[in-house]
C-alpha positions in Angstrom: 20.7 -51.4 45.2 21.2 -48.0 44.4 20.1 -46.4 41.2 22.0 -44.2 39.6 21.5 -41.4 35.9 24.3 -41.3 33.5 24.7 -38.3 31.5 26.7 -35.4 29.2 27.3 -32.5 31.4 25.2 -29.9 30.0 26.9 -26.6 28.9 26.2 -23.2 30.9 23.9 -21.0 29.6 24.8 -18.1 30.5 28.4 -18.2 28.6 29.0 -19.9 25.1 33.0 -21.8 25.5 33.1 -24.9 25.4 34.8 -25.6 29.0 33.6 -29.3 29.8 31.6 -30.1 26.9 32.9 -33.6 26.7 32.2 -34.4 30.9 29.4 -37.2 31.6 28.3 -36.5 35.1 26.8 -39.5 37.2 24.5 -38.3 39.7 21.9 -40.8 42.0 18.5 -41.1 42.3 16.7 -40.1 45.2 15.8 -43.3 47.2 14.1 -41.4 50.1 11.4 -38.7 50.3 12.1 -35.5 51.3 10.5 -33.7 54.2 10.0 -30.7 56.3 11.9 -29.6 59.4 9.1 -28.7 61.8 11.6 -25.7 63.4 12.9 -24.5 60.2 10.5 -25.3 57.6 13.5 -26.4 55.3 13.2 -29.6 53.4 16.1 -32.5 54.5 16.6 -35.9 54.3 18.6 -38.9 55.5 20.0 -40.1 51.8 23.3 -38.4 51.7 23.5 -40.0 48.0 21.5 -37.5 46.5 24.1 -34.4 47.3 26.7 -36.6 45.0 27.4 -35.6 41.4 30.5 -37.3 40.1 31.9 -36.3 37.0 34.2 -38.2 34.5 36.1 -37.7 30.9 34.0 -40.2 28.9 30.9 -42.1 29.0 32.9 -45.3 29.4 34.2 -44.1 32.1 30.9 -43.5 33.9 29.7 -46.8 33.0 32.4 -48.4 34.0 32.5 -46.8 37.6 28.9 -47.7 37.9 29.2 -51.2 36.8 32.0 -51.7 39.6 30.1 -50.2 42.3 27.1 -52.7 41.3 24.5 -49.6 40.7 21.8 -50.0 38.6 22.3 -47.0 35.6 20.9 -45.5 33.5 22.6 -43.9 30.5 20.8 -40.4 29.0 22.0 -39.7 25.5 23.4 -36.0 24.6 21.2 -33.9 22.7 21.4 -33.2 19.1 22.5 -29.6 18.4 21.2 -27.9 15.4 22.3 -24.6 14.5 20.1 -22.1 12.1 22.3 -20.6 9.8 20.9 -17.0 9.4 22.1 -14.0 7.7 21.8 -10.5 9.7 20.0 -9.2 5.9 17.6 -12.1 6.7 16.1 -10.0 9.9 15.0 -7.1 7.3 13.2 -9.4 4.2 
């Protein structure tokens, strides 16, 4: 039985929109090690699974998908987002 993580899609860092804030994204757990190609060093392995992130519009619809295909889930909660409401005249106090 494959295992699989359930979880909000976490937003880029590097811009602030809020382009697929609401996605969950269902990505499986490794089931095999990884290891090293003798003639290029690189690491590989045989579970294709692991290259899989599936995304969907809601958290039920992750769970859903994951109960039909008989995985065993696991759902991650989104973090809680606090802002600090600052003042730029609060920098020079």
């Amino acid at each position: 039985m494959s295992k699989a993580r359930i979880f909000p899609r976490p937003l880029n860092a590097m811009q602030s929109g809020k382009a697929h804030a609401g996605e969950w994204m269902l990505q499986y757990q490794p089931s095999d090690r990884q290891t090293h190609d003798p003639m290029t060093g690189w690491p590989g392995s045989a579970d294709t699974n692991r290259q899989l992130r599936l995304s969907f519009e809601s958290r039920e619809a992750a769970i859903a998908f994951a109960e039909s295909k008989a995985l065993d889930f696991q759902v991650e909660d989104a973090p809680v987002h606090r802002l600090k409401i600052q003042a730029y005249s609060d920098n020079f106090r």
